[in-house]
C-alpha positions as CSV (number, residue, x, y, z in Angstrom):
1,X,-5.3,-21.3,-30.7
2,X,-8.5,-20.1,-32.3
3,X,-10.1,-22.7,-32.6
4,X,-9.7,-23.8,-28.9
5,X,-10.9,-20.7,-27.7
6,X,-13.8,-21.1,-30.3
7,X,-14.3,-24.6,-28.8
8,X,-14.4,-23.6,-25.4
9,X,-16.9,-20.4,-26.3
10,X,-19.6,-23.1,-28.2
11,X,-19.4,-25.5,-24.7
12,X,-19.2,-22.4,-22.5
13,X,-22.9,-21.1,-24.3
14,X,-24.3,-24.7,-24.5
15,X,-23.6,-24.9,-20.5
16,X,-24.8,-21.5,-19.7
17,X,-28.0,-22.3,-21.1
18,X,-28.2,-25.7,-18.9
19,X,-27.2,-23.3,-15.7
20,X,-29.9,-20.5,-16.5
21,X,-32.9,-22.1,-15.4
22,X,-31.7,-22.7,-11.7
23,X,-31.8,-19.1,-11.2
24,X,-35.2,-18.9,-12.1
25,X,-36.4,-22.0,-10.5
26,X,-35.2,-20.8,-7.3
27,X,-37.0,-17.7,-7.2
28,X,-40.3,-18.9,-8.7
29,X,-40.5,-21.9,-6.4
30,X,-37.8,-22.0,-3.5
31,X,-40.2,-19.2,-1.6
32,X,-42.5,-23.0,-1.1
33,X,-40.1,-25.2,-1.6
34,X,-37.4,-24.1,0.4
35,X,-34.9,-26.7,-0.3
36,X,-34.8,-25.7,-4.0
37,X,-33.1,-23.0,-2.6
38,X,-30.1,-24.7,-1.4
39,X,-28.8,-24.3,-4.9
40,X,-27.5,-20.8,-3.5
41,X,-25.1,-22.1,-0.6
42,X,-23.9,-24.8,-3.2
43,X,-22.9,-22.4,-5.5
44,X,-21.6,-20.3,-3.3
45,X,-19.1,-23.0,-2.1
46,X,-18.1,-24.2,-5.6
47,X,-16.5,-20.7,-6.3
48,X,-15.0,-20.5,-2.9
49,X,-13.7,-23.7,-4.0
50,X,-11.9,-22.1,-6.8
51,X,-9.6,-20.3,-4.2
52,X,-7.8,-24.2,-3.7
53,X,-7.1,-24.1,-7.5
54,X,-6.3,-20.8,-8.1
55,X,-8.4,-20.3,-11.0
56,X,-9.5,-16.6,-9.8
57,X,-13.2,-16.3,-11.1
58,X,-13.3,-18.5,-13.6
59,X,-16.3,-20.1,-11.5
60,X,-18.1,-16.3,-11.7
61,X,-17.8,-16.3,-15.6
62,X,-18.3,-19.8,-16.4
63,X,-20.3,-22.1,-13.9
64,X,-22.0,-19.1,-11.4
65,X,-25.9,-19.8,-12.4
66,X,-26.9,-16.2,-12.4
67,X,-24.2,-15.3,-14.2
68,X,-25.5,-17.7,-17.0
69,X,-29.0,-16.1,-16.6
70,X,-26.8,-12.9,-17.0
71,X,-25.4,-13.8,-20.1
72,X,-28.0,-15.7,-21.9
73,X,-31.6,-14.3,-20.4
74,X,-30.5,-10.6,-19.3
75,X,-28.1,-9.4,-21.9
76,X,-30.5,-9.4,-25.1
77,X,-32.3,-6.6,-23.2
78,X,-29.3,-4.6,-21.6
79,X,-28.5,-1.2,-22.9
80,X,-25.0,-2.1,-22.2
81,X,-23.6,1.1,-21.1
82,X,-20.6,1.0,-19.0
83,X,-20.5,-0.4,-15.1
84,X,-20.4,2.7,-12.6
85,X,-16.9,3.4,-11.1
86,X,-18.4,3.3,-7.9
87,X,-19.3,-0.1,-8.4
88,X,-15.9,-1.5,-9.3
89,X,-14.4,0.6,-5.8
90,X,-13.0,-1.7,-3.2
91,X,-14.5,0.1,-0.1
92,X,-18.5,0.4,-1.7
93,X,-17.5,-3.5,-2.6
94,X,-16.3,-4.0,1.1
95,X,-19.6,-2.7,2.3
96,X,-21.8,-4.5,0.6
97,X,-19.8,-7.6,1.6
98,X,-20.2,-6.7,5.2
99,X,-23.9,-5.9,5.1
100,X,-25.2,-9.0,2.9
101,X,-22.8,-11.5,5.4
102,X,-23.9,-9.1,8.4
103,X,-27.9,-9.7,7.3
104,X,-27.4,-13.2,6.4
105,X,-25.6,-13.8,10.0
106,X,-28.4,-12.0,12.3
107,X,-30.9,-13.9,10.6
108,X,-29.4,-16.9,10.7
109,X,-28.8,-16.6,14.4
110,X,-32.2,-16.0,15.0
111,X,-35.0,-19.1,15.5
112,X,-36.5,-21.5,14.4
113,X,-33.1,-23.3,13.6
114,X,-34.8,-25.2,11.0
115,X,-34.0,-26.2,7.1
116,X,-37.0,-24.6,6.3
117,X,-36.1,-21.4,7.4
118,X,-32.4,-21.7,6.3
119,X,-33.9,-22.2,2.6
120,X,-36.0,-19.3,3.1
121,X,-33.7,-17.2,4.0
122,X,-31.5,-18.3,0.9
123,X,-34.6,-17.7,-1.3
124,X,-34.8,-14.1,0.0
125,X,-31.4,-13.4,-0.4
126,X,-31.4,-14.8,-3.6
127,X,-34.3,-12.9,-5.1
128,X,-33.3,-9.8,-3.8
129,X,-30.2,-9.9,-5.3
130,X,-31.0,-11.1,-8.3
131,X,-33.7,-8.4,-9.0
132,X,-31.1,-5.7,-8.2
133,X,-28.7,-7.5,-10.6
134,X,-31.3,-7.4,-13.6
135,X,-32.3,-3.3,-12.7
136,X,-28.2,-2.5,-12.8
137,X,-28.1,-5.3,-16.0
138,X,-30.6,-3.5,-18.2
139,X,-29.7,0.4,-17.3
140,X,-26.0,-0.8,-17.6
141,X,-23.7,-3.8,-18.8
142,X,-25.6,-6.7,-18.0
143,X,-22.9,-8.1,-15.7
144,X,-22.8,-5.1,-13.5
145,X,-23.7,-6.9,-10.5
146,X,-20.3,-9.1,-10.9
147,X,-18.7,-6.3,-10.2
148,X,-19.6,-5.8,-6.9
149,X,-20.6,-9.3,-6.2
150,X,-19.7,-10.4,-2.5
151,X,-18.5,-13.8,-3.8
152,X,-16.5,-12.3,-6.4
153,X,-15.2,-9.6,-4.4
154,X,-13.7,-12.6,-1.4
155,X,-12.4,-14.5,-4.5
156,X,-10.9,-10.5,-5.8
157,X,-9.1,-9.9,-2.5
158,X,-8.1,-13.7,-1.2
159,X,-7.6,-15.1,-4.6
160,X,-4.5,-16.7,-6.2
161,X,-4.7,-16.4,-10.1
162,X,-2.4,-19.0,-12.2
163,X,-4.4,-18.8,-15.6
164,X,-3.7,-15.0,-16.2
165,X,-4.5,-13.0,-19.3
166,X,-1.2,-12.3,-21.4
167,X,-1.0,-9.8,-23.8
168,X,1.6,-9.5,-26.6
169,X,2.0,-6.1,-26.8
170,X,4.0,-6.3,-30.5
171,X,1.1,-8.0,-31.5
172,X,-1.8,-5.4,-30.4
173,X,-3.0,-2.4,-32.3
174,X,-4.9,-0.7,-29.2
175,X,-8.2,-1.6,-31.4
176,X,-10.2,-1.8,-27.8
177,X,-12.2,-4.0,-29.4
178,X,-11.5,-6.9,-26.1
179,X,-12.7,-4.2,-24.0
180,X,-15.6,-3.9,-26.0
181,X,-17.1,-7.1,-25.0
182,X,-15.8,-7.6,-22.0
183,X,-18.8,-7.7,-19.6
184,X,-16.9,-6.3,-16.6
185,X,-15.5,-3.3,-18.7
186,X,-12.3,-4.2,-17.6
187,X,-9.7,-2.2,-19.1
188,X,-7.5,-4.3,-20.6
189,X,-5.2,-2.4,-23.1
190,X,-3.6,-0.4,-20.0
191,X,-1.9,-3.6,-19.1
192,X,-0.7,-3.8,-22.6
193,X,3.2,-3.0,-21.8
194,X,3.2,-5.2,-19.4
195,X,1.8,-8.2,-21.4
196,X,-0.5,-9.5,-19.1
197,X,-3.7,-8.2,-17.0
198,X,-3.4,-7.5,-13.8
199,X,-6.9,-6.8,-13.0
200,X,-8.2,-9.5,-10.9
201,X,-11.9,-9.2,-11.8
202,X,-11.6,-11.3,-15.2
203,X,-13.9,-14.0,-15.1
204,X,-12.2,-15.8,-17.9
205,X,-15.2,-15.6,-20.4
206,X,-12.8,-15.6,-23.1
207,X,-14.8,-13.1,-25.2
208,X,-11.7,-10.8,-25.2
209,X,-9.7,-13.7,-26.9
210,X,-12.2,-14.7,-29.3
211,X,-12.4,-11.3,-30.9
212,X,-8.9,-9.8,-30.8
213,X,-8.2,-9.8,-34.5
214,X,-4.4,-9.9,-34.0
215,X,-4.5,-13.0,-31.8
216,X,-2.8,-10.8,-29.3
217,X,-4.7,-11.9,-26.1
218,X,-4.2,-15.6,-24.9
């Protein structure tokens, strides 16, 4: 078991660093070359495509671009305090939801119906968001902005999960140390008794596995 979870951490980092760069080519360039910046509805889709396989966000933790440039750009520099409450609450999460999809929708609306402006509007979004996710990333965990993420809050709330986090309670000490490194400061030992989380913000990063030195999280 640790060795697959080791195995699947080494691909996980090699592919993170292959996904990085999009982010930052989009923002440098997609503002002139708009259709560099259809890299944001595309990965948009592929995790609303994880809704068919019910895989929860293992798209967010694993194959989400910015969440790479997260990981492997942002979190080097991160003070890595923990995400505000507020962040993680369902109606500040529904709010944002409804004004980045309102935005995006009265713009979008608007003329000239063109690819042009479609990728522009992309870029915007894109950079704006982006930049707010590196200020929250640097003051605080350098995944805060996953935990309000619009995409990630659609996939929270519609969601089915079949790959859930079990946790053998005879096994754990309550050493915290999964919660620790977990990104989203989920916390994970509250679930202990019930051997298996029921939070459904994991993104499946498998950090929590790798260093659990009781082998108590699968």
């Amino acid at each position: 078991m640790r060795l697959q979870i080791n195995n699947f951490l080494e691909i996980r980092r090699w592919w993170q660093w292959l996904l990085a760069p999009i982010v930052i080519i989009t923002i440098l360039f997609g503002w002139k070359y708009y259709w560099i910046s259809f890299s944001v509805p595309l990965v948009m889709l592929i995790n609303m495509l994880s809704l068919l396989f019910k895989r929860g966000r293992f798209v967010c933790g694993n194959l989400c671009p910015r969440g790479a440039f997260f990981d492997k750009i942002l979190q080097p520099f991160s003070q890595k305090r923990k995400i505000p409450l507020f962040l993680r609450d369902r109606k500040f999460r529904l709010i944002v939801l409804t004004m980045l999809f309102g935005f995006f929708i009265f713009q979008a609306i608007r003329p000239p119906y063109t690819a042009e402006h479609f990728g522009h509007l992309f870029w915007m979004m894109c950079t704006v968001t982006t930049l707010l996710g590196v200020l929250l990333g640097v003051f605080f965990s350098h995944r805060s902005w996953c935990a309000f993420c619009p995409i990630g809050t659609l996939i929270n709330l519609a969601g089915k999960n079949d790959k859930i986090l079990t946790i053998d309670k005879d096994a754990c000490i309550s050493c915290k140390l999964c919660e620790k490194v977990c990104p989203l400061n989920i916390g994970i030992i509250k679930d202990r008794d019930q051997e298996f989380l029921t939070d459904k913000d994991c993104i499946k990063c498998g950090e929590c596995v790798s260093i659990c030195p009781k082998k108590a999280l699968k």
